[in-house]
C-alpha positions, 0 to 999 in steps of 0.5 A: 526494529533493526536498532531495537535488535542490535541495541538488544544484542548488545546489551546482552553481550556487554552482560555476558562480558562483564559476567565473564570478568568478574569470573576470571578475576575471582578464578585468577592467580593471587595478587594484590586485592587493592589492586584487582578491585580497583581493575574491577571497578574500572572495568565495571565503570566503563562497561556501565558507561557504554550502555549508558551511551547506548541506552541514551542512542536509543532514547534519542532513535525513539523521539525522532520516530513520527508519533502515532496519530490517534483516530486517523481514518482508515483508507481501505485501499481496492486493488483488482489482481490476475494470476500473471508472470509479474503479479507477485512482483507487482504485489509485492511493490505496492506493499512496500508503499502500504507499509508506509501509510499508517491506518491502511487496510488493503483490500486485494481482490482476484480475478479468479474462481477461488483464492489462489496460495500465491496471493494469500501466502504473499498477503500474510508475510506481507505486514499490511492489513489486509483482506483477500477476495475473489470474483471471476471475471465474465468470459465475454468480459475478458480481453483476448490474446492480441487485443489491446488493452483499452478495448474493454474495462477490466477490474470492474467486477473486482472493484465491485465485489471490494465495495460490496465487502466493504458495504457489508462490513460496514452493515455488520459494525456497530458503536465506535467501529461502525463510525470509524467506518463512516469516516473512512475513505475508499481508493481503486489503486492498480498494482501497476502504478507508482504512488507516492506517500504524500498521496495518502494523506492528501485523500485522507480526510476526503468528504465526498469525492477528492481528486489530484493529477495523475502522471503518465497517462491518456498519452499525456505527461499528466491529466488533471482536474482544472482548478480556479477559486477552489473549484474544479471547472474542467479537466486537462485531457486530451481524449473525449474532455467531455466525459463525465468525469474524465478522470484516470481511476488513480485520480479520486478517492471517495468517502465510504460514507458516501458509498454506503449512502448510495448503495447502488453505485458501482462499476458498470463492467459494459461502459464504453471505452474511457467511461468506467470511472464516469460510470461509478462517480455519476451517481454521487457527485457533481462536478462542483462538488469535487475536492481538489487536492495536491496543491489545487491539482498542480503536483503529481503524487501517482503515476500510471506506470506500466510492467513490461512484459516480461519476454521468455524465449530463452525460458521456452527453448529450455523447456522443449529441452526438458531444461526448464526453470524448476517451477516449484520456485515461485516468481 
């Protein structure tokens, strides 16, 4: 789009140029009408030459551009969201991934009683398809100031309400959109890790239930599914390897058409520490039947990055000050 612009503005410049020319030659002084024709045609011929150049740069910018891939299948994409310092910042890392990745569809869901306007007005400069929810977290559910965060499962109310949009989106399509649905693909990303493009087009034509490695987590450089024959036999981890599935939520993406054929799989927002994926997967699919991607499970395309927290001593001493950042910026 940037060259686009640039290619306009000067075209549009070299026009008014050769416009401007022409006039102050037809207003100049007399002189020899020979020769002023000849510095006409001159300067018109060079001018021509430039665009020509130009016109043919742009040709060029245009077939490097990847081609668009017609009847890809849609990656919805499950995002759980809470109102906190670094939430738009969080946000607005993972949409510049988004943008990347052709036929996304960004599901954002928040912890909360109601859509919030920071949420929706960063969603709609975003430039990424995109669907705001909402569900508020039971209070009994909820971490507490000072508990770690392991000690309870969160985004499991979110992710749910997100696959219930998604299975009522699904009921109320029909002909060509109703198919393209069933060959979409749903995946839980968190706003906090980091995911490589490649990623994407790995878990794009999954089946039933793909997965891959994901990097920093469990205490561990990576976790990963453990593959020989094509196959997924065990799981590298180094917590509770007799888990179900244990795998990291960035782990797996799932076929929607196995979501909607299995109404009731969901998120279970009581399960046992390290069990909430295992809560949702037990019910589609077996060990034997998972689809290891990223090279048979051996490279790592996400990784579960966590924000620091941001620390504001300095910002609370300005307070008490009455000296505080002006809080109708928003951060």
């Amino acid at each position: 789009m940037r060259l686009k612009l640039k290619t306009v503005f000067v075209f549009y410049f070299m026009v008014s140029l050769l416009g401007l020319v022409y006039t102050l030659m037809q207003l100049g002084q007399r002189c020899d009408c020979t020769e002023h024709d000849k510095i006409k045609d001159n300067t018109i011929y060079r001018l021509r030459g430039e665009l020509h150049k130009l016109q043919e740069e742009v040709k060029k910018s245009d077939t490097t551009k990847p081609p668009k891939k017609p009847n890809l299948p849609t990656i919805y994409v499950i995002t759980p969201t809470y109102a906190r310092l670094v939430q738009k910042a969080e946000l607005t890392r993972l949409s510049q991934t988004f943008l990347h990745v052709p036929q996304l569809h960004w599901v954002v869901v928040e912890d909360s009683e109601k859509p919030t306007a920071l949420v929706r007005d960063f969603l709609a400069t975003s430039g990424v398809a995109y669907t705001q929810l909402h569900t508020l977290t039971p209070k009994e559910r909820k971490l507490q100031d000072g508990d770690p965060s392991w000690l309870k499962p969160r985004g499991a109310e979110q992710r749910n309400e997100g696959l219930r949009w998604l299975r009522e989106m699904a009921s109320a399509s029909k002909g060509q959109q109703g198919a393209a649905m069933e060959t979409s693909v749903v995946y839980f990303a968190d706003d906090d890790n980091t995911y490589s493009l490649m990623l994407f087009e790995e878990m794009r034509n999954t089946q039933r239930v793909s997965v891959w490695p994901v990097g920093l987590v469990g205490g561990m450089r990576f976790e990963r599914p453990v593959v020989e024959n094509g196959k997924v036999v065990r799981f590298h981890t180094g917590w509770r390897p007799n888990r179900p599935f244990p795998l990291d939520m960035a782990g797996f993406a799932v076929s929607l058409r196995l979501v909607l054929t299995n109404p009731d799989a969901c998120f279970d927002g009581d399960a046992q520490m390290g069990f909430l994926e295992s809560s949702f997967l037990q019910g589609l699919v077996t060990m034997e039947e998972l689809e290891p991607k990223a090279d048979m499970c051996t490279k790592v395309l996400v990784w579960h990055t966590r924000t620091e927290k941001p620390k504001m001593k300095r910002e609370d001493a300005l307070q008490k000050q009455g000296l505080g950042s002006d809080p109708k910026v928003e951060v």
